[in-house]
GUVEX-161460 format. One record per atom (N, C-alpha, C, O): residue number from 1; residue in one letter; atom name; x negated, y, z. Coordinates in Angstrom, 3 decimals, decimal comma, m for minus. Atoms other than C-alpha are relative to their C-alpha. Last residue first. Layout:
[NUM "A" "CA" [X Y Z]]
...
END
This chain:
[124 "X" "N" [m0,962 0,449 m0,822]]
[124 "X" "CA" [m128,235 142,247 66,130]]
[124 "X" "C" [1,173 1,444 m0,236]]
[124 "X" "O" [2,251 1,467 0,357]]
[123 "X" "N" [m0,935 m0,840 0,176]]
[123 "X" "CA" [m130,425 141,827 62,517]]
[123 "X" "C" [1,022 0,145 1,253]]
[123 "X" "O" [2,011 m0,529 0,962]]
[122 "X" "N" [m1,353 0,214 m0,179]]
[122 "X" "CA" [m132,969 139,057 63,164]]
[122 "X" "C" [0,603 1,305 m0,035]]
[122 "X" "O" [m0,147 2,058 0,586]]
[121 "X" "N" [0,035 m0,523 m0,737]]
[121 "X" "CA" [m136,074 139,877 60,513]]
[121 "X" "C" [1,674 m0,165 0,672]]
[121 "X" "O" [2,668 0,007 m0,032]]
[120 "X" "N" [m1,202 m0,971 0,029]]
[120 "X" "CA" [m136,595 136,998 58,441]]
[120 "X" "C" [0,582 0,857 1,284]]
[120 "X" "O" [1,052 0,217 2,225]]
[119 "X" "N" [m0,949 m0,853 m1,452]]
[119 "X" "CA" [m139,761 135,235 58,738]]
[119 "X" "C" [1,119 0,660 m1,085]]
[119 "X" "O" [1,055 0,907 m2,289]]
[118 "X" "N" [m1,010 m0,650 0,603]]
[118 "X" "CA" [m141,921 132,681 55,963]]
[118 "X" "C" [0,874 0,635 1,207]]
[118 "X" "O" [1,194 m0,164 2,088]]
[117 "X" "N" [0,329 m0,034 1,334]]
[117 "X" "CA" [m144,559 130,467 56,526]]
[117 "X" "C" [0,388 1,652 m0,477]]
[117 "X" "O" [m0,246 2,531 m1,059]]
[116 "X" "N" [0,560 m1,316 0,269]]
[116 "X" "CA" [m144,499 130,910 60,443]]
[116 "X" "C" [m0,259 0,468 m1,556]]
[116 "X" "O" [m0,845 1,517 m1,826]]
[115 "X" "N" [1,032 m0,321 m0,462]]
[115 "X" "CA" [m143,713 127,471 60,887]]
[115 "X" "C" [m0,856 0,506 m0,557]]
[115 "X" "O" [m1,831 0,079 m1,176]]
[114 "X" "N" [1,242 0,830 0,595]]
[114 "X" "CA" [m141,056 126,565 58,638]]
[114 "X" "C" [m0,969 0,622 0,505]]
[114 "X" "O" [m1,442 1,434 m0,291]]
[113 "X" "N" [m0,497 1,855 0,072]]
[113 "X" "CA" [m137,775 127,777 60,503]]
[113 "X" "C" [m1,265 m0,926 m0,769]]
[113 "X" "O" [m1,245 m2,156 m0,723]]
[112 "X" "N" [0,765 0,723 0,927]]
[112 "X" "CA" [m138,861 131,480 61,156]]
[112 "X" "C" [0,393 m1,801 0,162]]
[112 "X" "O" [0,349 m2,596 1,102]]
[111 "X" "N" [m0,170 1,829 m0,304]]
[111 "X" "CA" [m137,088 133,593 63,223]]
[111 "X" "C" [m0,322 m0,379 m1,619]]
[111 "X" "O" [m0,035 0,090 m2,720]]
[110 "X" "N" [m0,168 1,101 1,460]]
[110 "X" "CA" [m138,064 137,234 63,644]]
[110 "X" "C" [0,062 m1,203 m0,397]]
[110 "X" "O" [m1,050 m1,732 m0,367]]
[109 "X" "N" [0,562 1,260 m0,450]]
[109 "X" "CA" [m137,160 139,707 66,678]]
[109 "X" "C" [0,447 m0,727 m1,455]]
[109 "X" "O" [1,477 m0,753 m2,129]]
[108 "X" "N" [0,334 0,931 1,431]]
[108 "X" "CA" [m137,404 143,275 67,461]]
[108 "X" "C" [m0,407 m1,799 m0,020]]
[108 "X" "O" [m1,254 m2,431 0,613]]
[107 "X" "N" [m1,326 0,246 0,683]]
[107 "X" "CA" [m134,472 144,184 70,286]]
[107 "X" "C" [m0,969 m0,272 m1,654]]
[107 "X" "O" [m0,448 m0,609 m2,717]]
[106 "X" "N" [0,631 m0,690 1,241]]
[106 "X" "CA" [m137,351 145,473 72,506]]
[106 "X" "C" [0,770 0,070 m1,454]]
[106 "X" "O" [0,648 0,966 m2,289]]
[105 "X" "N" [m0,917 m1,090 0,556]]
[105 "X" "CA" [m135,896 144,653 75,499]]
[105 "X" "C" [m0,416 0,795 m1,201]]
[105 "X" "O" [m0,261 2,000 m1,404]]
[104 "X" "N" [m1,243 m0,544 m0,775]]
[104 "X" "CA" [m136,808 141,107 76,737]]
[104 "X" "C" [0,893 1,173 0,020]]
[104 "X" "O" [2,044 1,202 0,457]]
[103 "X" "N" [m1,018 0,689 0,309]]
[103 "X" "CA" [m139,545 140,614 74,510]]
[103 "X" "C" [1,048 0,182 0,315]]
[103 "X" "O" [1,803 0,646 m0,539]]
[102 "X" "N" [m0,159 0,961 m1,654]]
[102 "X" "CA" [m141,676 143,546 75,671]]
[102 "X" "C" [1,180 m1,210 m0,525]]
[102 "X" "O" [2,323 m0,753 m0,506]]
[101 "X" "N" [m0,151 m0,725 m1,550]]
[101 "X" "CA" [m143,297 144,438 72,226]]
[101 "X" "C" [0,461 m0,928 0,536]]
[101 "X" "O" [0,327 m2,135 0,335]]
[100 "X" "N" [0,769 m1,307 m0,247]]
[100 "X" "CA" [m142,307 142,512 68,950]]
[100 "X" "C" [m0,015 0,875 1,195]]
[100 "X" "O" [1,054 1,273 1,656]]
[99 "X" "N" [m0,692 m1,309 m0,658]]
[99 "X" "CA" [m140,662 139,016 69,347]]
[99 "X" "C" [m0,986 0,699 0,059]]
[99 "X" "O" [m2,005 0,297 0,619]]
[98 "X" "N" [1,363 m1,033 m0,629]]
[98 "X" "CA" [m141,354 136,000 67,331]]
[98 "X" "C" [0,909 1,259 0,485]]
[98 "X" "O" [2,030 1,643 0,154]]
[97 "X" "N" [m0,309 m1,541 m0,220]]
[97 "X" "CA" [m138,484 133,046 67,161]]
[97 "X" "C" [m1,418 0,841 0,574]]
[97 "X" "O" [m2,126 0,597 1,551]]
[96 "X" "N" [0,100 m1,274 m1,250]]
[96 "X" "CA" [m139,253 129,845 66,563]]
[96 "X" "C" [0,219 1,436 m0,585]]
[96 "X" "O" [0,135 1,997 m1,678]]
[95 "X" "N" [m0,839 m0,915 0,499]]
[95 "X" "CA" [m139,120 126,523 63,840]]
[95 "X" "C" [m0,171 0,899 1,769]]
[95 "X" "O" [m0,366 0,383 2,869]]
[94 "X" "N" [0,828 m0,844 0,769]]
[94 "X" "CA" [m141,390 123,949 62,979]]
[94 "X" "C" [0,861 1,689 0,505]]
[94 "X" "O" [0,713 2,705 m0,174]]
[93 "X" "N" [m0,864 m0,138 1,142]]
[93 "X" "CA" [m140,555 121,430 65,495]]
[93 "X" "C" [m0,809 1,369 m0,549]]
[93 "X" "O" [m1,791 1,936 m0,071]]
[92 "X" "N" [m0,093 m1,912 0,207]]
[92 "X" "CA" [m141,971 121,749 69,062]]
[92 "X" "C" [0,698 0,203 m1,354]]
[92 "X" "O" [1,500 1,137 m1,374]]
[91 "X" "N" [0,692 m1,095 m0,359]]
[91 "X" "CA" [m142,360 117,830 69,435]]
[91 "X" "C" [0,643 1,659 m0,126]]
[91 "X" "O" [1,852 1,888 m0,112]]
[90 "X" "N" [0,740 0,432 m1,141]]
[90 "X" "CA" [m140,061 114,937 69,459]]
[90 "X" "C" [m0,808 1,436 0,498]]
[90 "X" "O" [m0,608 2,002 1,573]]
[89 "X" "N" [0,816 0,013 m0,399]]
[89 "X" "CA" [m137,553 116,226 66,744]]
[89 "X" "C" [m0,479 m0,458 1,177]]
[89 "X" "O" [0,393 m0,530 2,044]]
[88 "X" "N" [0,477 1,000 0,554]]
[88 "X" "CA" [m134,370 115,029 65,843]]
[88 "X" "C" [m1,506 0,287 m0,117]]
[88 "X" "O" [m2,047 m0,464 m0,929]]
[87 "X" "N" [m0,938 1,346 m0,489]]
[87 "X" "CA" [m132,614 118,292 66,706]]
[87 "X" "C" [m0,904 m0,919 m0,448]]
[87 "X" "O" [m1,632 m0,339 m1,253]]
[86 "X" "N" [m0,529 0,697 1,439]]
[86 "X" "CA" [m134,776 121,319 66,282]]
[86 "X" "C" [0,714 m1,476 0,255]]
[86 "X" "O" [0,210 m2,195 1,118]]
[85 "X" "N" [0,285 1,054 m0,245]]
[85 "X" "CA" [m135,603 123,432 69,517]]
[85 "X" "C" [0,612 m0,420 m1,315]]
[85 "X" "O" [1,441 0,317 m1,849]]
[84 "X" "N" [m1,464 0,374 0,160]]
[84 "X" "CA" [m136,538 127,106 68,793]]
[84 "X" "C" [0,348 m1,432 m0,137]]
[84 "X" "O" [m0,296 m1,838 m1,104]]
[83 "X" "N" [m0,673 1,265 0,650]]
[83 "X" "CA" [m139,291 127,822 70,311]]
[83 "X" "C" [1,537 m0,273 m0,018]]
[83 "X" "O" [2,472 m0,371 0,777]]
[82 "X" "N" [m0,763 1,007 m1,294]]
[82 "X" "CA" [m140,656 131,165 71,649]]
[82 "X" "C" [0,531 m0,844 m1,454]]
[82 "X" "O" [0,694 m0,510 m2,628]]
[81 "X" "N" [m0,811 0,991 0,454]]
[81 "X" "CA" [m143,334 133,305 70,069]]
[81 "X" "C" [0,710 m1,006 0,917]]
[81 "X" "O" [0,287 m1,540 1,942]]
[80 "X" "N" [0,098 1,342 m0,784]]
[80 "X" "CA" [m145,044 136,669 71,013]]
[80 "X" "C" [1,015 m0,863 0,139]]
[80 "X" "O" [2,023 m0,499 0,743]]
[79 "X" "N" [m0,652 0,331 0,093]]
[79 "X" "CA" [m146,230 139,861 69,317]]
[79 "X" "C" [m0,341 m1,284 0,988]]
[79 "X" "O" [m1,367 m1,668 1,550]]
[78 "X" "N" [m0,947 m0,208 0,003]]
[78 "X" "CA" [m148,079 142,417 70,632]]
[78 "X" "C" [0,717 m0,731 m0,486]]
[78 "X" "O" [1,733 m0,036 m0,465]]
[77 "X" "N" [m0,381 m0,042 m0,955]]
[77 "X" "CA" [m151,179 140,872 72,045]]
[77 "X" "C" [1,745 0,319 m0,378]]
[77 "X" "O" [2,596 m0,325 0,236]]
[76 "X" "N" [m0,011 0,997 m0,837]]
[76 "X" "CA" [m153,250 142,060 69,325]]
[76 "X" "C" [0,930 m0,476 1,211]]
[76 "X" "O" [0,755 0,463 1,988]]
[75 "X" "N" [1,102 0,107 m0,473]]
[75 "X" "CA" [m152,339 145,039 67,653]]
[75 "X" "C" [0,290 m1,328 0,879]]
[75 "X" "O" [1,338 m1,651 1,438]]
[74 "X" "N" [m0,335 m0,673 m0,979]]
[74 "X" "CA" [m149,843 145,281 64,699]]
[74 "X" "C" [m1,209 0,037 1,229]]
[74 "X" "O" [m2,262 0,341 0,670]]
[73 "X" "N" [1,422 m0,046 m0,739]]
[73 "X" "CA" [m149,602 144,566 61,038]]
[73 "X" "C" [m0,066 0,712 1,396]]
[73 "X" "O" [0,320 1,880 1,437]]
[72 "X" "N" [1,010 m1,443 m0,164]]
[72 "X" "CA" [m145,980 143,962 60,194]]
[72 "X" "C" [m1,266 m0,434 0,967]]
[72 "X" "O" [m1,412 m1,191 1,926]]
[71 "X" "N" [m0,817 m1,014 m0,477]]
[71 "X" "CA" [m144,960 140,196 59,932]]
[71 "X" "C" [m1,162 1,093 0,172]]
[71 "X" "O" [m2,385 1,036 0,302]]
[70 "X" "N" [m1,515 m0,780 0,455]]
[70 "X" "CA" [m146,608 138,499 57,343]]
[70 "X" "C" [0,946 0,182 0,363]]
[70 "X" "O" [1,978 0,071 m0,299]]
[69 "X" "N" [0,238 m0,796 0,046]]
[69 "X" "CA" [m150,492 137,936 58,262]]
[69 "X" "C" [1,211 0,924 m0,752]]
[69 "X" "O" [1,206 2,027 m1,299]]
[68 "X" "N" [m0,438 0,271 1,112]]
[68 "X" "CA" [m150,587 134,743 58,217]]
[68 "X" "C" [0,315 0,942 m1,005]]
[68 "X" "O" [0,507 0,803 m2,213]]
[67 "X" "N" [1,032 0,559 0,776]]
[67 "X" "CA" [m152,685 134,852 61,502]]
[67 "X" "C" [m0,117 m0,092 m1,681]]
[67 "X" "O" [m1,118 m0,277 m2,373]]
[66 "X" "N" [0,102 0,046 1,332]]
[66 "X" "CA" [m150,221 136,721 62,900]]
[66 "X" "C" [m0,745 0,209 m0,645]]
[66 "X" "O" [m1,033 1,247 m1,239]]
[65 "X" "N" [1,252 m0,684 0,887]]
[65 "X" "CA" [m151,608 136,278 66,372]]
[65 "X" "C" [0,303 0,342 m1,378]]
[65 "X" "O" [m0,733 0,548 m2,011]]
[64 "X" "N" [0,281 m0,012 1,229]]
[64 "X" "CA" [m148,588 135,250 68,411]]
[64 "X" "C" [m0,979 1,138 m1,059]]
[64 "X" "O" [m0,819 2,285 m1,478]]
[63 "X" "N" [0,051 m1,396 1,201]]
[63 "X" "CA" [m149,416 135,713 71,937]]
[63 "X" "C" [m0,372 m0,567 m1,303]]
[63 "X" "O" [m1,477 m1,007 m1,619]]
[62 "X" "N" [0,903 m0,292 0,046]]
[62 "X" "CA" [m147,310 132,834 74,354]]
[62 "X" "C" [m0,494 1,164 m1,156]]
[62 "X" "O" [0,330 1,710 m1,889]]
[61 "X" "N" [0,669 m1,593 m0,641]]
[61 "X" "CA" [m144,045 133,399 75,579]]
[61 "X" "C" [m1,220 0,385 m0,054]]
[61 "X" "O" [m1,627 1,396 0,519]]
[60 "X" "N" [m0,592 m0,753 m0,171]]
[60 "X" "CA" [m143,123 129,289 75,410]]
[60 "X" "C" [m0,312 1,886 0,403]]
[60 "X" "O" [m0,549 2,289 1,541]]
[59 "X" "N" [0,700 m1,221 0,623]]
[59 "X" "CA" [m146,114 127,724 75,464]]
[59 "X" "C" [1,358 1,016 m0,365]]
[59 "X" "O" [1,058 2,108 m0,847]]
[58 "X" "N" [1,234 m0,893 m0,977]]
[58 "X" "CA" [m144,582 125,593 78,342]]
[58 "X" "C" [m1,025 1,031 m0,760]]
[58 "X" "O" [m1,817 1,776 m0,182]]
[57 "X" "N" [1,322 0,449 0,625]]
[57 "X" "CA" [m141,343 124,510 76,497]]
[57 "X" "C" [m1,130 1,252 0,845]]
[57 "X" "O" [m1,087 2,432 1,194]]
[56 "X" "N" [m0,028 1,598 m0,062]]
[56 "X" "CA" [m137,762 124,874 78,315]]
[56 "X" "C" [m1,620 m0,504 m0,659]]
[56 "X" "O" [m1,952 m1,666 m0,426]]
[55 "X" "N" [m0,311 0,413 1,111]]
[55 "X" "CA" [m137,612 128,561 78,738]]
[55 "X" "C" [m0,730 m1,533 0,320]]
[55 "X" "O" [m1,568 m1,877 1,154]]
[54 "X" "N" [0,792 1,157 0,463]]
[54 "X" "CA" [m135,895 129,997 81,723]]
[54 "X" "C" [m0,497 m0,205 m1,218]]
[54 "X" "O" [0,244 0,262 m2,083]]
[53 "X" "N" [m0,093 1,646 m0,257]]
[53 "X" "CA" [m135,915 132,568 80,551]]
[53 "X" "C" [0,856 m0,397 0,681]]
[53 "X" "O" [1,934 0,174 0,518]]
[52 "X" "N" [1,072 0,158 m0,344]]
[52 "X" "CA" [m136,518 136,995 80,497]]
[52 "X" "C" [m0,286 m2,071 0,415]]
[52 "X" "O" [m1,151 m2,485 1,186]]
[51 "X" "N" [0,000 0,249 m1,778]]
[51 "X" "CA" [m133,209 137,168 80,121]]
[51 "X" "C" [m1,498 m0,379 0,273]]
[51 "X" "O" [m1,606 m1,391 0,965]]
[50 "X" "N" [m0,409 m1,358 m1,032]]
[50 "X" "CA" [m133,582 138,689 76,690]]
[50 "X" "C" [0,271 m0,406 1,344]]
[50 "X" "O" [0,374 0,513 2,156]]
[49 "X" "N" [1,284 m0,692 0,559]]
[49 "X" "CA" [m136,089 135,543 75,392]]
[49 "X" "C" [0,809 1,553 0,418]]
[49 "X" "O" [0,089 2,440 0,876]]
[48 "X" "N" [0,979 0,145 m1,324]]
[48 "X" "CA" [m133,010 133,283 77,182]]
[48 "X" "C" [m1,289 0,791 m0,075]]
[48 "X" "O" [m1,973 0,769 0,948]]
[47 "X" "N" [m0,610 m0,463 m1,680]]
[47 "X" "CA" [m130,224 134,971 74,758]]
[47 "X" "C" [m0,931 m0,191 1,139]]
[47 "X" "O" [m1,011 0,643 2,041]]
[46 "X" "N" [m0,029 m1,459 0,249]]
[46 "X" "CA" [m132,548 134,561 71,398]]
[46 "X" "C" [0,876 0,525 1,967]]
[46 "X" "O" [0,526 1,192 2,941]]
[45 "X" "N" [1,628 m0,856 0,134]]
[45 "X" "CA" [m133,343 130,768 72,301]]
[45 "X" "C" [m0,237 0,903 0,359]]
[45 "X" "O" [m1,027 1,089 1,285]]
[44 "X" "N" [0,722 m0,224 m1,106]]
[44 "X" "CA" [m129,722 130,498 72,562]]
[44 "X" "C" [m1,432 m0,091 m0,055]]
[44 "X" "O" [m1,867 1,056 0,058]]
[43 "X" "N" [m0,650 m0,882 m0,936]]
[43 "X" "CA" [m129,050 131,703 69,492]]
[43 "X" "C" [0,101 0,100 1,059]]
[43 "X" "O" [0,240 1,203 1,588]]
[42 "X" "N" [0,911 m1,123 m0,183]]
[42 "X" "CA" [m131,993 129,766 68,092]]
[42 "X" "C" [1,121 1,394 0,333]]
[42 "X" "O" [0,720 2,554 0,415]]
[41 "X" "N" [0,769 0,565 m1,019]]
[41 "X" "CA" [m130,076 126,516 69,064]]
[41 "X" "C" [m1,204 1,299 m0,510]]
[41 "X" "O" [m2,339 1,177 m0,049]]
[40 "X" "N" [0,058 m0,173 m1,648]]
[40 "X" "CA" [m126,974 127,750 67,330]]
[40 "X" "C" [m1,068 m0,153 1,020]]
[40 "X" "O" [m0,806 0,196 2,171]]
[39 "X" "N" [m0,603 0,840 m0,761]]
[39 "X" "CA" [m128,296 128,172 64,203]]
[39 "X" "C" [0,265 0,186 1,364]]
[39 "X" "O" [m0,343 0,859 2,196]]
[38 "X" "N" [1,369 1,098 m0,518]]
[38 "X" "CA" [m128,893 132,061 63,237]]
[38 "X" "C" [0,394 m1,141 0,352]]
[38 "X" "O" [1,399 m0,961 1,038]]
[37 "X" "N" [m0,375 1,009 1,192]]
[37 "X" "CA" [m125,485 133,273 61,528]]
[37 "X" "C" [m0,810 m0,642 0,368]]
[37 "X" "O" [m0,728 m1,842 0,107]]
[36 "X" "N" [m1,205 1,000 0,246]]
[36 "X" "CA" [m124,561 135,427 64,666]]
[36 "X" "C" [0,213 m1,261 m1,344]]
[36 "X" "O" [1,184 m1,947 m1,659]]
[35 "X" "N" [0,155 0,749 m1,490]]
[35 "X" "CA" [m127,970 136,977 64,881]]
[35 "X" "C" [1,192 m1,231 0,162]]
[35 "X" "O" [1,047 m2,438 0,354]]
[34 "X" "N" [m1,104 m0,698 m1,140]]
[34 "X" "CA" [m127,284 138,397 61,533]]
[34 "X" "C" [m0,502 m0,932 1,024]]
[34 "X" "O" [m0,869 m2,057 0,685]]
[33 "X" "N" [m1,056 1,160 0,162]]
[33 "X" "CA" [m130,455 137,323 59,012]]
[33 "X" "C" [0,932 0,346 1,491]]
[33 "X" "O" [0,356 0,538 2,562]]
[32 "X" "N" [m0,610 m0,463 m0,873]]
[32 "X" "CA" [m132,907 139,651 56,917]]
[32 "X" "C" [1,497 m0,933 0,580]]
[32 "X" "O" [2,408 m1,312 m0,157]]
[31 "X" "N" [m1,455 0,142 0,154]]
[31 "X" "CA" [m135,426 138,573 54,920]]
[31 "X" "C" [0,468 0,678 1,097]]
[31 "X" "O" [m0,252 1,244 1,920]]
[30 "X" "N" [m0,396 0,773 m0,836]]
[30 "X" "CA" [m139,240 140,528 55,083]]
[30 "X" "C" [1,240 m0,376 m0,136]]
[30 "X" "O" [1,865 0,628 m0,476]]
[29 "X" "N" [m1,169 m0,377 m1,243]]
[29 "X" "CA" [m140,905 141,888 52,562]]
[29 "X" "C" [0,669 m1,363 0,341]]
[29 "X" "O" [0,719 m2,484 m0,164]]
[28 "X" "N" [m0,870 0,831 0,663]]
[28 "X" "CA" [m144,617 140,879 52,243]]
[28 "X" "C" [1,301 0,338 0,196]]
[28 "X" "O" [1,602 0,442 1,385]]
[27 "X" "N" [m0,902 0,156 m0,909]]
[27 "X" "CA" [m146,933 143,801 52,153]]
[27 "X" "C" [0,979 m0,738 m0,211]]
[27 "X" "O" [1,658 m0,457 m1,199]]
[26 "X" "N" [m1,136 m0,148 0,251]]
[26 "X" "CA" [m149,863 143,516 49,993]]
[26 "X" "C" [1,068 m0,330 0,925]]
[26 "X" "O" [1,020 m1,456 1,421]]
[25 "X" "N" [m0,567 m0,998 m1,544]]
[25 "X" "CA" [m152,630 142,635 51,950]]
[25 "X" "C" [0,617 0,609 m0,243]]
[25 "X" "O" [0,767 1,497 0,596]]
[24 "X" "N" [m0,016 0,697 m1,093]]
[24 "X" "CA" [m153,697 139,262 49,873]]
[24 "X" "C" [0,196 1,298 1,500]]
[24 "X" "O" [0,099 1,215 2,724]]
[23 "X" "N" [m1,140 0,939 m0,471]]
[23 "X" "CA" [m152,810 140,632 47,007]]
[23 "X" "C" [0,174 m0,382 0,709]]
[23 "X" "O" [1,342 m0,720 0,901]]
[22 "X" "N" [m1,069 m1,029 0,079]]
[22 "X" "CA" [m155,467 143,858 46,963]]
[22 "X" "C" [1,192 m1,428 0,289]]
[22 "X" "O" [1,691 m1,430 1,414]]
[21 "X" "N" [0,162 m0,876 m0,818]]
[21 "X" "CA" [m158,240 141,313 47,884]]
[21 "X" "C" [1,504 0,660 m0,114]]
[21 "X" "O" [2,401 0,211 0,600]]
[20 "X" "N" [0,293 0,769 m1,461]]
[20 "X" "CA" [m157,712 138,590 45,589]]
[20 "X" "C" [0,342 0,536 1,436]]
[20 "X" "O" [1,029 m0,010 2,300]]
[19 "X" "N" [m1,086 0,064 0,503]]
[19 "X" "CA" [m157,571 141,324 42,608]]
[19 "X" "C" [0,847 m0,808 0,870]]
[19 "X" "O" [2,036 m0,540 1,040]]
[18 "X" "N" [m0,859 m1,544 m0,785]]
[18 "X" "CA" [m160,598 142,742 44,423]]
[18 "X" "C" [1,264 m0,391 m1,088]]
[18 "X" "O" [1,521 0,576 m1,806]]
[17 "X" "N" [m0,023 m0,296 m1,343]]
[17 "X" "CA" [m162,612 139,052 44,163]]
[17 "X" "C" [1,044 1,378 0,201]]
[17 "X" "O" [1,680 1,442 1,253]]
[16 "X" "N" [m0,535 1,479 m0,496]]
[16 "X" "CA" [m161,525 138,088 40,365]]
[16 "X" "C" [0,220 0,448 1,438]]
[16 "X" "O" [1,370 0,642 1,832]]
[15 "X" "N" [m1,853 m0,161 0,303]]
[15 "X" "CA" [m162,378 141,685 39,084]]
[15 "X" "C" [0,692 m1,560 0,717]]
[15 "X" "O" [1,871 m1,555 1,071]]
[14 "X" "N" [m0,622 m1,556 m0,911]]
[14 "X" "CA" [m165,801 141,113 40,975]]
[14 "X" "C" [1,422 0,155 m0,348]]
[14 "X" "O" [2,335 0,048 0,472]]
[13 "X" "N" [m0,296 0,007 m1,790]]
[13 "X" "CA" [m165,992 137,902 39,582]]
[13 "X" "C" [0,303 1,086 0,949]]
[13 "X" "O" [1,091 1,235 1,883]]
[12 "X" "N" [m1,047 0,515 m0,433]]
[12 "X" "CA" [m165,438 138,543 36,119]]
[12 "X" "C" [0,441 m0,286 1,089]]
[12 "X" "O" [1,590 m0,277 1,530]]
[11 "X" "N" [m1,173 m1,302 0,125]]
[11 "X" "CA" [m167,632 141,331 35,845]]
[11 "X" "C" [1,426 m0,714 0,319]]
[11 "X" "O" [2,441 m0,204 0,794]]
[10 "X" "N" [0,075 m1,096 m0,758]]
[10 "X" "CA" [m170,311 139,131 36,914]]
[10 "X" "C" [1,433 0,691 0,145]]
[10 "X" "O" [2,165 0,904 1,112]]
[9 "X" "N" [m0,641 0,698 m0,390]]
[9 "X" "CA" [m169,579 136,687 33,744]]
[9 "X" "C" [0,277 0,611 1,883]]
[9 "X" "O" [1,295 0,290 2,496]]
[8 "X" "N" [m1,557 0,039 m0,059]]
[8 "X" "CA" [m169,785 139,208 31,857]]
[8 "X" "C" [0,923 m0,724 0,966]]
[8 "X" "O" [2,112 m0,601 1,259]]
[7 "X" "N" [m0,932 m1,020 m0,397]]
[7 "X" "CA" [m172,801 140,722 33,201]]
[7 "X" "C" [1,231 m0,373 m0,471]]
[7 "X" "O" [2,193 0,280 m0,067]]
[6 "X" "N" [0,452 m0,561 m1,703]]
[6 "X" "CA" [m174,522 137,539 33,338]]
[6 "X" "C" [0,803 1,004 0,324]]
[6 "X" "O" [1,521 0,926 1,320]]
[5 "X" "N" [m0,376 1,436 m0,992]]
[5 "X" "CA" [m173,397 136,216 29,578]]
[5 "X" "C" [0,108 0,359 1,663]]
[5 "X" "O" [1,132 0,109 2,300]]
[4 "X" "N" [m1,008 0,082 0,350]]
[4 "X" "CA" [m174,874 139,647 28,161]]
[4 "X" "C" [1,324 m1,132 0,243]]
[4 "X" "O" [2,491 m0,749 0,164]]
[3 "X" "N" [m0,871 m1,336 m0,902]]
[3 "X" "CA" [m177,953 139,505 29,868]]
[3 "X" "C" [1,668 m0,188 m0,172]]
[3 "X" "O" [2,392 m0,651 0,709]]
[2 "X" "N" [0,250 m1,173 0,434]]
[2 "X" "CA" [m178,334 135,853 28,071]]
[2 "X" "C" [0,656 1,234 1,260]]
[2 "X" "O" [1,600 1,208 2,049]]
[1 "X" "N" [m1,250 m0,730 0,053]]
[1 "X" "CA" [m178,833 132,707 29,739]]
[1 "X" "C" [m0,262 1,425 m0,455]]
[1 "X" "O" [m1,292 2,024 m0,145]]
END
């Protein structure tokens, strides 16, 4: 192989890797959706996540890690997901509500219907 082959092909990877890089922590924006248009079964969801519950599923209130890394960047611990029930499901369904800070009065909260793909920030 020639020098000339090596460094090009070099050059391509580096520009390949930090083009990779910069996109992948680009900030995604977020939708935006009235509380009152959410289905009904993540409107209550949203009412029992400010009463502090009951909630009907046992991971209910656990710490969402945004792993996906597209709601705002934040510190560990601070967010945390409740289920939104889906009709004609058996299990958990794809769909929940994340809440920023203390759930119960923090008034940030993002519902997602395809598991965590995609959020829209609720609007109350």
């Amino acid at each position: 192989m020639s020098t000339k082959f090596l460094k090009n092909w070099i050059f391509f990877l580096l520009a390949l890797f930090f083009s990779v890089s910069v996109l992948a922590k680009s900030e995604v924006q977020l939708g935006v959706v009235e509380a009152r248009n959410l289905p009904a079964d993540a409107q209550r969801t949203l009412a029992l996540i400010k009463k502090g519950g009951p909630f009907p599923y046992p991971k209910d209130g656990i710490v969402f890690r945004n792993y996906e890394g597209v709601l705002p960047k934040q510190k560990r611990g601070y967010y945390h997901e409740f289920t939104v029930r889906t009709p004609g499901e058996r299990s958990r369904g794809a769909r929940r509500i994340v809440s920023g800070g203390d759930p119960a009065s923090s008034g940030e909260y993002y519902y997602t219907e395809d598991h965590y793909a995609t959020f829209k920030r609720i609007k109350e």
